[in-house]
MARVEX-820860 format. One record per residue (C-alpha): residue number from 1; residue in one letter; x, y, z. Coordinates in steps of 0.05 Angstrom, whole numbers, plus 5000, padded with zeros to 4 digits. Layout:
% residues N
@nr=NUM&rest=A&xx=X&yy=Y&zz=Z .
...
//
This chain:
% residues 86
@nr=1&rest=X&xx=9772&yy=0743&zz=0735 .
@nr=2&rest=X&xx=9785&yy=0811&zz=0735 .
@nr=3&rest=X&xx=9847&yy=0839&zz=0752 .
@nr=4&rest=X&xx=9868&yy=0901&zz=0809 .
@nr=5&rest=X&xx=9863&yy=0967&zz=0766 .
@nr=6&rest=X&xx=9837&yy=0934&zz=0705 .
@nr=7&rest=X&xx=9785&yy=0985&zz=0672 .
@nr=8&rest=X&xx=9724&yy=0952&zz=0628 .
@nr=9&rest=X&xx=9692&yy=0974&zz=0567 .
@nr=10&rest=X&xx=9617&yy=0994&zz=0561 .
@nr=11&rest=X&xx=9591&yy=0983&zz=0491 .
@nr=12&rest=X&xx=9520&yy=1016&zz=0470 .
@nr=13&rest=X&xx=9463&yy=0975&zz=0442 .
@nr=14&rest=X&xx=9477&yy=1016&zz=0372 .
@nr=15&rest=X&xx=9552&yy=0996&zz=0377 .
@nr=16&rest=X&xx=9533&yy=0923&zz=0388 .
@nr=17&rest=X&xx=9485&yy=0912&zz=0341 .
@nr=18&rest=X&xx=9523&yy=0945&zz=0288 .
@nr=19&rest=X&xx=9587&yy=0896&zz=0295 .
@nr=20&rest=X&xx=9546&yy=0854&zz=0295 .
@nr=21&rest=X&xx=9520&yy=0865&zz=0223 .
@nr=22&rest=X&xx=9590&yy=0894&zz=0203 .
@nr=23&rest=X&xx=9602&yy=0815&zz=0211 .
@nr=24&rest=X&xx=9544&yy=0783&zz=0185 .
@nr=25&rest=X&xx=9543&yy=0828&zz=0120 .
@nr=26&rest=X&xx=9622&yy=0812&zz=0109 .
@nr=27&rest=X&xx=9672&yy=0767&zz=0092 .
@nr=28&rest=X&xx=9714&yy=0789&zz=0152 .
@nr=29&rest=X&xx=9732&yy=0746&zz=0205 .
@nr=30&rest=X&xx=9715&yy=0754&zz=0282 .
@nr=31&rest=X&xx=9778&yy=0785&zz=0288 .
@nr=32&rest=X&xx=9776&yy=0829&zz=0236 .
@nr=33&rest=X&xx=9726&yy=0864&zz=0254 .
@nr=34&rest=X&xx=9742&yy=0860&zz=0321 .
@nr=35&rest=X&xx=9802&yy=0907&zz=0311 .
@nr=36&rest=X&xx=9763&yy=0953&zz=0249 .
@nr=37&rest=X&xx=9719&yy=0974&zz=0307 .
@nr=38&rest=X&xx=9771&yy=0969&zz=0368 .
@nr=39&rest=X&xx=9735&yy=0917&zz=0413 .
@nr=40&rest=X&xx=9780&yy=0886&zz=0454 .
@nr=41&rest=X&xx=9771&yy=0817&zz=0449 .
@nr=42&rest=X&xx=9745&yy=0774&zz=0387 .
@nr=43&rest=X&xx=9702&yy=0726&zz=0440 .
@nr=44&rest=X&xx=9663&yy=0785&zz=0457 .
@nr=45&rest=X&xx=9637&yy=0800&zz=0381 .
@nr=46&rest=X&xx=9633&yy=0724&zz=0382 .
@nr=47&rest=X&xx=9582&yy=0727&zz=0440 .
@nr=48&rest=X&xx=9543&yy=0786&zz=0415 .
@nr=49&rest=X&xx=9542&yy=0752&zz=0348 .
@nr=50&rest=X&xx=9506&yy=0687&zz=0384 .
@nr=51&rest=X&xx=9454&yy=0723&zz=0426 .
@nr=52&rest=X&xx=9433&yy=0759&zz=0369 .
@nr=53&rest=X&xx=9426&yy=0697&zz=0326 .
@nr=54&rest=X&xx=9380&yy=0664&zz=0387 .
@nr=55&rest=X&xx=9348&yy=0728&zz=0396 .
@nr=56&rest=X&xx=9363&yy=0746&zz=0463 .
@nr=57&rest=X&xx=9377&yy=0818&zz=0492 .
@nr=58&rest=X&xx=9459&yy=0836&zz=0485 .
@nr=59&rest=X&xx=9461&yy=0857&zz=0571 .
@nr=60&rest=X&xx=9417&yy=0806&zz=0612 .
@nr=61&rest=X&xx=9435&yy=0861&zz=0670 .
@nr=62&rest=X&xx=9370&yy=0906&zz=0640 .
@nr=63&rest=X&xx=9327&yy=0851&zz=0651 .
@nr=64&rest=X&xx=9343&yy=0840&zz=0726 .
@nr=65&rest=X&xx=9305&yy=0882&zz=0778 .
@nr=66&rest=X&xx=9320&yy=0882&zz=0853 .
@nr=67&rest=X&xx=9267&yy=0845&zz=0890 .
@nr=68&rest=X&xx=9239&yy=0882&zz=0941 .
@nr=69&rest=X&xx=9235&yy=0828&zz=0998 .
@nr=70&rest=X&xx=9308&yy=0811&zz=0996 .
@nr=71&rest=X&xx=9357&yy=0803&zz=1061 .
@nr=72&rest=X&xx=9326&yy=0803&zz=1126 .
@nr=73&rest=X&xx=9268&yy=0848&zz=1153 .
@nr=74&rest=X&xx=9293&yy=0910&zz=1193 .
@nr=75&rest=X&xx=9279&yy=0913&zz=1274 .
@nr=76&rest=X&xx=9238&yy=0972&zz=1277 .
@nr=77&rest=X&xx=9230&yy=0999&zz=1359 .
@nr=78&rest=X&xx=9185&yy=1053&zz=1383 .
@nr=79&rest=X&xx=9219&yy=1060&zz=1447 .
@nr=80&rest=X&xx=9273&yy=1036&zz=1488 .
@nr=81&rest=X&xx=9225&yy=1019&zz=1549 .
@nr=82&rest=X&xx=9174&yy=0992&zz=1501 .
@nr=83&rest=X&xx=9225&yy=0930&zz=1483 .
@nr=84&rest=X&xx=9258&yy=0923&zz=1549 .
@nr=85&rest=X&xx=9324&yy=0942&zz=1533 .
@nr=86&rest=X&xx=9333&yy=0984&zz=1595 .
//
């Protein structure tokens, strides 16, 4: 959970990708490489390292589009006298 004032890191595709083969290609550990290329966290390489084994996309967040029929439908008057409100 995040924490009040806690700031988050935004890694590129290109940034990704390349841990990712600085760890495949190497003898390092997770952590290793981890602090070579100043990512915060080992479990994060460790999840980038698994999605790109299955073959999924690093940020599932491109994928998502907003649908345009969510929440409820707007009122929309013409007039005042129209609707009775008066």
């Amino acid at each position: 959970m995040a924490k009040k004032g806690q700031t988050f890191n935004q890694y590129t595709e290109e940034f990704k990708l390349a841990a990712v083969h600085e760890y495949t290609q190497g003898t390092s550990s997770y952590k290793t490489v981890a602090e070579k290329l100043d990512i915060r966290s080992c479990t994060q390489l460790k999840v980038w390292v698994k999605k790109w084994l299955a073959g999924e996309v690093f940020d599932v967040r491109l994928e998502k589009k907003p649908s345009p029929g969510a929440g409820r439908p707007r009122t929309i008057f013409r007039t005042v006298e129209k609707n009775g409100i008066i």
